[in-house]
Each structure stands twice: as C-alpha cells, then as structure tokens.
GUTI-437589 format. One line per 10 residues: number of its first residue (from 1); their letters; for each residue x, y, z of C-alpha. Coordinates in nm, 3 decimals. Example, Ala and Ser with C-alpha at 12.3 -4.5 7.8 and 13.67 -1.06 7.14 Angstrom:
1) AS) 1.230 -0.450 0.780  1.367 -0.106 0.714;
END
This chain:
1) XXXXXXXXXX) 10.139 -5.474 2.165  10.393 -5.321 1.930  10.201 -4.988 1.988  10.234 -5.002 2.385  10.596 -5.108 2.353  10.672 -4.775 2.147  10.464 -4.578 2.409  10.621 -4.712 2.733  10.936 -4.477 2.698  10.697 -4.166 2.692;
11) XXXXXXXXXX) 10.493 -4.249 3.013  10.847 -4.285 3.173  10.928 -3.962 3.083  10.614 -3.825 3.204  10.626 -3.967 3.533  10.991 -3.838 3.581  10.883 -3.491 3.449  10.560 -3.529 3.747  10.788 -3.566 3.971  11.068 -3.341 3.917;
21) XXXXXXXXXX) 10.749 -3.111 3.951  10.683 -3.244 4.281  10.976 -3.236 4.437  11.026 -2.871 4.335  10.700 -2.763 4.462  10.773 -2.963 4.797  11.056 -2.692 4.800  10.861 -2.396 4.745  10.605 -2.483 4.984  10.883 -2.552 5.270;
31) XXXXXXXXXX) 11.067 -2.250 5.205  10.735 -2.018 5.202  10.680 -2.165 5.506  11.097 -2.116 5.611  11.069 -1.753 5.504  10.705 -1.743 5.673  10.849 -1.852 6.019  11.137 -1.648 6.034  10.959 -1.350 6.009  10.739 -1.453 6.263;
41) XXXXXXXXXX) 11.010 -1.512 6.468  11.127 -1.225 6.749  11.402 -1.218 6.747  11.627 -0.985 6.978  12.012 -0.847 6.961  12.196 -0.844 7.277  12.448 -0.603 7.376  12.588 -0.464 7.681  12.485 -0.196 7.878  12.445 -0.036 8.181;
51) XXXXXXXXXX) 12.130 -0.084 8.397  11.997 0.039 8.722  11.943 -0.236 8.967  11.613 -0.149 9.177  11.403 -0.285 9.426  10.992 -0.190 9.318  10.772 -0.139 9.613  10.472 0.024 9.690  10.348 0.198 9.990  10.210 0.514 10.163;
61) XXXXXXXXXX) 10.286 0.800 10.376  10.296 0.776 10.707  10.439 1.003 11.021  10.702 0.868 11.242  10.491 0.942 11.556  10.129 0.848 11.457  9.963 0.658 11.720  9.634 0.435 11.701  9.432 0.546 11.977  9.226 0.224 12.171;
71) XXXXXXXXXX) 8.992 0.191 12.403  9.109 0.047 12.739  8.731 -0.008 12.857  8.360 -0.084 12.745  8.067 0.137 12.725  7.882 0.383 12.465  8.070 0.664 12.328  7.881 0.949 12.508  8.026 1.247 12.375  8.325 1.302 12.049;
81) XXXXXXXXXX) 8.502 1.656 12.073  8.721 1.632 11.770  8.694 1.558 11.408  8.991 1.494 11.142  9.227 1.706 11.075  9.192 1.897 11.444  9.540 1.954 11.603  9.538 1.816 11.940  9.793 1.851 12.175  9.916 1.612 12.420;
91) XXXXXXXXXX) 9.598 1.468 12.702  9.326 1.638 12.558  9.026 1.501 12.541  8.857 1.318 12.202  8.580 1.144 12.329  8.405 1.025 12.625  8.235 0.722 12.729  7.933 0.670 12.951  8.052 0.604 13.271  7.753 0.590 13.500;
101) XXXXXXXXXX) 7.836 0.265 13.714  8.204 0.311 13.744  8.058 0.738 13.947  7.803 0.575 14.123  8.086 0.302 14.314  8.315 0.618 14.354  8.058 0.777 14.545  8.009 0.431 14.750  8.355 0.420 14.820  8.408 0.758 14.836;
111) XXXXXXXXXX) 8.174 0.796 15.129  8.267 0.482 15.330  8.574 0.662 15.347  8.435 0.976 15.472  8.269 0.793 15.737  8.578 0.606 15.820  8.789 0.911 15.797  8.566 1.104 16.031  8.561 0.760 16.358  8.910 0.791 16.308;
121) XXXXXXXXXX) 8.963 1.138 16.414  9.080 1.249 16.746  8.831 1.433 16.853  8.494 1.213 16.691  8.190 1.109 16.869  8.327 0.704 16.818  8.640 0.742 17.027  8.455 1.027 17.297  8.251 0.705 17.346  8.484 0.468 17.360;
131) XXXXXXXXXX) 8.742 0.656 17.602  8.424 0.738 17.823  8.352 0.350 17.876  8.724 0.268 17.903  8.710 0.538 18.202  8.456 0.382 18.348  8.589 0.039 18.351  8.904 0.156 18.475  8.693 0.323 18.760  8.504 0.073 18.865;
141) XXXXXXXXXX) 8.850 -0.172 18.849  9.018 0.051 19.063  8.765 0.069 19.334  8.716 -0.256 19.376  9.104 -0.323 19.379  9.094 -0.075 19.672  8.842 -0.258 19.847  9.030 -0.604 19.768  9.353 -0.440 19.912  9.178 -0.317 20.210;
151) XXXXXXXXXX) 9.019 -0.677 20.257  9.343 -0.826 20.213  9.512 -0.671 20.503  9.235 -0.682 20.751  9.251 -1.076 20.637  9.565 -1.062 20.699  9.504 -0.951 21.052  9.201 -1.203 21.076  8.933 -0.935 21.106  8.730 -1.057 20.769;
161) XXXXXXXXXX) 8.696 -1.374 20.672  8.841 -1.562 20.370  8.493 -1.567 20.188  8.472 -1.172 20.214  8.847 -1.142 20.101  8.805 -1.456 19.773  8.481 -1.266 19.680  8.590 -0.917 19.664  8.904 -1.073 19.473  8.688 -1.210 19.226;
171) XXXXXXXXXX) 8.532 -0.876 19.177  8.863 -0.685 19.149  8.947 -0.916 18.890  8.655 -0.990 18.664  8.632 -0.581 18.655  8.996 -0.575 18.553  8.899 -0.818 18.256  8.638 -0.607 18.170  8.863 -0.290 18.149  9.117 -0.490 17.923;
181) XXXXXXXXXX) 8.864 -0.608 17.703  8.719 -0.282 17.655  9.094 -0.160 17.587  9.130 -0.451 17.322  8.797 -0.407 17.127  8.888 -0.003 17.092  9.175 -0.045 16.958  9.076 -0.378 16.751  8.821 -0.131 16.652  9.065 0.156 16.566;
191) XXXXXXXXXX) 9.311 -0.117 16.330  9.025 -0.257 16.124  8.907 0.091 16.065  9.274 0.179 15.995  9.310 -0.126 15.745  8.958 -0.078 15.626  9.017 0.298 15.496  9.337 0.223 15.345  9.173 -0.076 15.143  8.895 0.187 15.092;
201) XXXXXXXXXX) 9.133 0.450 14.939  9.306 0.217 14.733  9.004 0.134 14.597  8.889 0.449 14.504  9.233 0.511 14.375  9.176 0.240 14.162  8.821 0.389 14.083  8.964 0.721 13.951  9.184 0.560 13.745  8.939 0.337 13.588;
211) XXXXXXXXXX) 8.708 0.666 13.582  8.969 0.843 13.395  9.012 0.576 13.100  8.678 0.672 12.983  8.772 0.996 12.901  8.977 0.886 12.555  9.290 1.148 12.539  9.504 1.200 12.282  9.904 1.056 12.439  10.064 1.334 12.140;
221) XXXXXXXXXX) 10.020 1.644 12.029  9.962 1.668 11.633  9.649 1.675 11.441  9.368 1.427 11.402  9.372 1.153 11.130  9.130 0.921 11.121  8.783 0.920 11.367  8.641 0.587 11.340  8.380 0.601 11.517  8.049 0.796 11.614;
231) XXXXXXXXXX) 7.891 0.869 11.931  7.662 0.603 12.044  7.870 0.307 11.931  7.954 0.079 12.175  8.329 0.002 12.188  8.531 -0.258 12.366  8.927 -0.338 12.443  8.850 -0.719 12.298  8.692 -0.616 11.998  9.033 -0.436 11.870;
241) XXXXXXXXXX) 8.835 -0.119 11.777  9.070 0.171 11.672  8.885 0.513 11.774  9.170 0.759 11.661  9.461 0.791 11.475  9.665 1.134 11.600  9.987 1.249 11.420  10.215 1.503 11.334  10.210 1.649 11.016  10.594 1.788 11.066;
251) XXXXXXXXXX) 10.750 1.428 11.155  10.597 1.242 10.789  10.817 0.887 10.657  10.730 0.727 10.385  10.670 0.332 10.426  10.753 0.037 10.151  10.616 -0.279 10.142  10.860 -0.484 10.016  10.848 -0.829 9.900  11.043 -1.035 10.203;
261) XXXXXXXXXX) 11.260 -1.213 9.902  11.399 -0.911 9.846  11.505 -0.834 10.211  11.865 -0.922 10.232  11.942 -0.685 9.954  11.820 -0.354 10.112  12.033 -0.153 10.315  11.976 0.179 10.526  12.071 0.500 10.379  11.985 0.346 9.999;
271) XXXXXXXXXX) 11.858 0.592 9.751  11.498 0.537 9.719  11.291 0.688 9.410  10.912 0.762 9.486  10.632 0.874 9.279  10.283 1.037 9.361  9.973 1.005 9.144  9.906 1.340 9.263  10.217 1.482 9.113  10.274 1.287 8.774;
281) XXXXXXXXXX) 10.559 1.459 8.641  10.779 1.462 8.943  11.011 1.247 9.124  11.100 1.284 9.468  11.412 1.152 9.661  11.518 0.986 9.977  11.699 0.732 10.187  11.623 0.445 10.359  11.634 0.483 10.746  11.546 0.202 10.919;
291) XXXXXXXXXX) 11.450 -0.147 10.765  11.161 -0.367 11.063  11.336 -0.720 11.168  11.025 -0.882 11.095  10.844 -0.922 10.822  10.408 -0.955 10.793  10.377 -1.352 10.729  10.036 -1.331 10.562  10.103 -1.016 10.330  10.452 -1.199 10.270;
301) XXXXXXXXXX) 10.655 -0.804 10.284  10.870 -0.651 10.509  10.834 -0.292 10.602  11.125 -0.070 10.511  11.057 0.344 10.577  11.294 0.606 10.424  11.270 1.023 10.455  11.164 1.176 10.121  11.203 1.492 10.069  10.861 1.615 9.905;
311) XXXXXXXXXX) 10.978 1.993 9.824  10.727 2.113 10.009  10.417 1.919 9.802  10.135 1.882 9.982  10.093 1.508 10.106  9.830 1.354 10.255  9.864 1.055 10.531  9.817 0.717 10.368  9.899 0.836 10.059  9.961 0.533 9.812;
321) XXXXXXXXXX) 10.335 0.549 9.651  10.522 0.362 9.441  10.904 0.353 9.489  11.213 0.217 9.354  11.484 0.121 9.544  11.826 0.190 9.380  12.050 -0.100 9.460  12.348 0.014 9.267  12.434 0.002 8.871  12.532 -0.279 8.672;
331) XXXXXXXXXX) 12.756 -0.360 8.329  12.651 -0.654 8.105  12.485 -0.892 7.847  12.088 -0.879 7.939  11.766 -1.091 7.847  11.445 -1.083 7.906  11.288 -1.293 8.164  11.061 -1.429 7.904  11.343 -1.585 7.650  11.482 -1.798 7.967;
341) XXXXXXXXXX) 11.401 -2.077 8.067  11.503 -2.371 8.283  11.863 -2.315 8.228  11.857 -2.231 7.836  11.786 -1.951 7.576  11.749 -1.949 7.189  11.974 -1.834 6.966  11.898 -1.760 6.602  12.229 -1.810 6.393  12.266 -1.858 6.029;
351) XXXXXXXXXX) 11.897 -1.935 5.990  11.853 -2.190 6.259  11.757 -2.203 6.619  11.980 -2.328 6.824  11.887 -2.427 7.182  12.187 -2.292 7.418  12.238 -2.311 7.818  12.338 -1.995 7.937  12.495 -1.906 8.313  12.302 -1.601 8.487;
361) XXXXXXXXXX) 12.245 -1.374 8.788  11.971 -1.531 8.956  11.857 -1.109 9.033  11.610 -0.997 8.837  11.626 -0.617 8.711  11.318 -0.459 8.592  11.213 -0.792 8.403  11.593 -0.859 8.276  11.865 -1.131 8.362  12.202 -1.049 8.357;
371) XXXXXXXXXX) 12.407 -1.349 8.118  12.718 -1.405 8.306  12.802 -1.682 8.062  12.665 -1.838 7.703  12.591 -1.513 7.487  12.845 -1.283 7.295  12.752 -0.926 7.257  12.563 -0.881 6.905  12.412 -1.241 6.919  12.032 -1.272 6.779;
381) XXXX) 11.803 -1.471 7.070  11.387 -1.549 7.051  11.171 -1.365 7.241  10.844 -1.530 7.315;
END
C-alpha cells in the first residue's frame, strides 16, 4: 500500500504529460489538414475590367436569292440537263419528267377542237347542210302558204269548201313548224358547239400548262447548288422532295442561328465577328441586316443574317461559321459562372470561407457574370 501511495503522483503526471501530447498532435493533424485544404482551394482575385459583350452563334453561308426548286407534279424524272455548280439563267430547263398521259389528252382535246373549229366555219360541209335543209323547209312552207292563201280567198268567195281550206291550213302550218324547228336545232347546234370549243380550249389551256410543269425550270438566273436527285426517281409535290437549289454566287449572306433567349438583345446593323475553318487565322466582319420575326420552335433559334465582307476568300454555300455578335462593351467586377450559385459566392478572407450573396447581371458574357453588388475589387472568391 505505502508503495502505491508514493507511486500515484507519478501516473498523474504521466497521464497529464499523454495528454498534453494528444492535444498537440490533434493540432498538428488539423492544421496539416488546414494548410492541406487551402492549397487545394481555387481561389480567384477579382478586379475590374473591361469585357466585350457578345452573342455566340453558329451558322452557314447562304445567298440572299437561293431558291429550293419543287416539283409541282408526279412522274419519273425522264431526263436532268444540269449538274452543280452550272450557271443557269432565268426558265431554263433542269430536268424533265415523263409526261406521256398528260400529250396523249392534249392531242384528245386538241383534236376535238379541230373538229369543232372546222363545223363552225362559214363555209364547212355542217352548216352547207344545214342551210340547204333550212331552204328547203322554208320552200316547201312557202308553197303551201300560197296555196292556203289562194284557198282562203276562193273560200271566201264559196268556191272550195271549208275541208279543202282547214286541210291545206294544216299543211301551211305543220310545214311552218318544221322550218322553225329546223331553224332552232341549227342554231342550238351552232351554241353547244360554240360553248363546247370554248370549254375545249380552256381545257387544253389548262393542258399546256399542266404540260409545261413537267419541264422543271430554273425561276433565277445563278448557278446550280445542290441536284438531289437522279433520273429515274419518281418525285411527287406531297412527298416535299427538293430537286434543286439555284443561287447566285454575287448576292452571298451569311445566316446565324441564334439561341431565341437571346433575341431581344440583337439589333440590325450590330457588328458581327465570323470565323471560317477554312481560313484559321482570319477574321472577317459584318453587320446584321435583317433579324426573321419568328423563330424555329423545335431547333429553339431564331435566324438572324448579316453581310460579311469575306475579302474576296473563296466561300462555299453552306459553309458552317461560327460568329460573335458584339453587343457593346462593358466596365466591372466579373465571376465565373461556375463560383455562383443560387444567389451567393465564396469569399476566402483571412483564412476562412465565408458564404456571401452577391447582386448580378442576369447576362452572361463569355461564361462571366457581371457583380453589380457584394464584391470589392481585389477580393479572393472559390472557383469550383
């Protein structure tokens, strides 16, 4: 006992020495891993500067008076006279289609109306005929009303008796029936011929133009495109099929497709920055010039074209470009898109984070938030 009393003091000292120890290592540990973390951390300074605001889009090269060349009717393409890059000039013929049923009705027509055309003339063998048997009838009517005139008066001075005089009547005037009838079915016959041939010419009218849609033209002059399709391929207005596209290589525009959000910012005659992968080091320049009302609902852009002057590079139609809009230039405190978020960035100051709500321009440039209020200039914030 007297031994364990004298060592109790020692262990005491021991355990207070363990954990003096302890607590110091506890330290170590948590500022390796202090030290550890804040290097880790990335952090950013913020300053102000200037910064181009821009609108990215990409696109291609179009010309302002390109047109998509349809068919208006169905058949097999019979013959192609072009390929791409052909100048054309306006109505000539691409292509035609086989058109072997809408000829043959032509020629129907065509020679109804000959037939028509030839009855109707003064001098045919159809009204010779006709005038003939009108002459006779009006012959034979006029004798007999001679005879009925005659009978009349010696009637009249009872030398004949009623029965001659009613029956000669009846002659006189069944024969002047017969001479009115044959008046009205000539010229009955003369009016539906009449109405006939001009039904007859409108159709054919109506013919030749059908006839001439199968002959695809080109409505501009310019050069050739795209060819779509091949002879032999059957084509149809329902189907949509594109045959052509014609253009002029002196009228090009350059088309963006911008995002729709971004709509109400663009403007015409805005500076607008392109680039060609076919020319890497070079930047071209142009305006906007027109900005479409309506934008595509499934692609979600809005189609904005500008003139870019291409210094005489050669282009190619549907080129791909990339472009930047130039809204105008702006002064102030910027972060990253990254470091925001719902209303807040970090801020590293004297070795702690601190989490702070800042006030910004809800437009993003190139990836960057403009702080209207929250950060000083020279102020350290985490970048994820």
């Amino acid at each position: 006992m007297g031994l364990l009393h004298k060592l109790s003091p020692l262990f005491k000292k021991r355990k207070v020495v363990a954990l003096i120890i302890f607590l110091l290592l506890i330290g170590v540990i948590a500022g390796v891993f202090y030290i550890r973390n804040k290097k880790d951390l990335n952090l950013l300074a913020v300053e102000k500067k200037k910064i181009v605001r821009s609108i990215y889009a990409s696109g291609y090269i179009d010309s302002s008076d390109s047109v998509s060349i349809k068919t208006q009717v169905s058949g097999y393409i019979k013959r192609i006279y072009v390929k791409e890059n052909d100048s054309v000039s306006p109505r000539q013929i691409l292509a035609e289609l086989d058109r072997d049923v809408v000829e043959e009705n032509l020629k129907e027509v065509s020679a109804q109306i000959k037939i028509f055309t030839e009855r109707l003339k003064p001098e045919s063998q159809f009204r010779r005929e006709n005038e003939r048997l009108i002459a006779i009838k009006k012959e034979e009517m006029e004798n007999l009303k001679n005879i009925y005139e005659r009978r009349k008066k010696l009637y009249e001075e009872e030398l004949v008796s009623r029965e001659h005089m009613d029956d000669i009547k009846k002659k006189y005037e069944i024969s002047k029936l017969d001479y009115e009838r044959q008046i009205s079915s000539y010229t009955d016959s003369i009016t539906t011929m009449q109405l006939n041939l001009k039904s007859l010419k409108a159709r054919e009218s109506s013919l030749r133009a059908e006839l001439d849609k199968y002959f695809i033209k080109s409505p501009i002059g310019g050069k050739v495109l795209r060819k779509f399709v091949n002879e032999g391929e059957y084509v149809n207005p329902l189907s949509n099929n594109l045959l052509f596209t014609v253009g002029n290589m002196k009228n090009i525009e350059t088309v963006l497709l911008v995002d729709e959000e971004y709509g109400p910012y663009i403007k015409n005659n805005m500076k607008v920055l392109i680039s060609l992968d076919s020319y890497p080091n070079e930047v071209f320049t142009g305006f906007i010039k027109s900005i479409e009302a309506q934008s595509d609902r499934s692609q979600r852009t809005l189609k904005v074209k500008a003139d870019v002057d291409y210094k005489d590079k050669t282009v190619i139609f549907n080129m791909t470009v990339e472009g930047n809009i130039i809204l105008d230039e702006i002064e102030g405190i910027f972060v990253p898109v990254t470091a925001y978020k719902d209303g807040y960035v970090e801020v590293f100051s004297k070795g702690k984070v601190e989490k702070r709500q800042v006030k910004i321009d809800n437009f993003r440039v190139n990836g960057q938030y403009r702080v209207l209020e929250g950060l000083k200039e020279g102020e350290r914030i985490i970048v994820p």
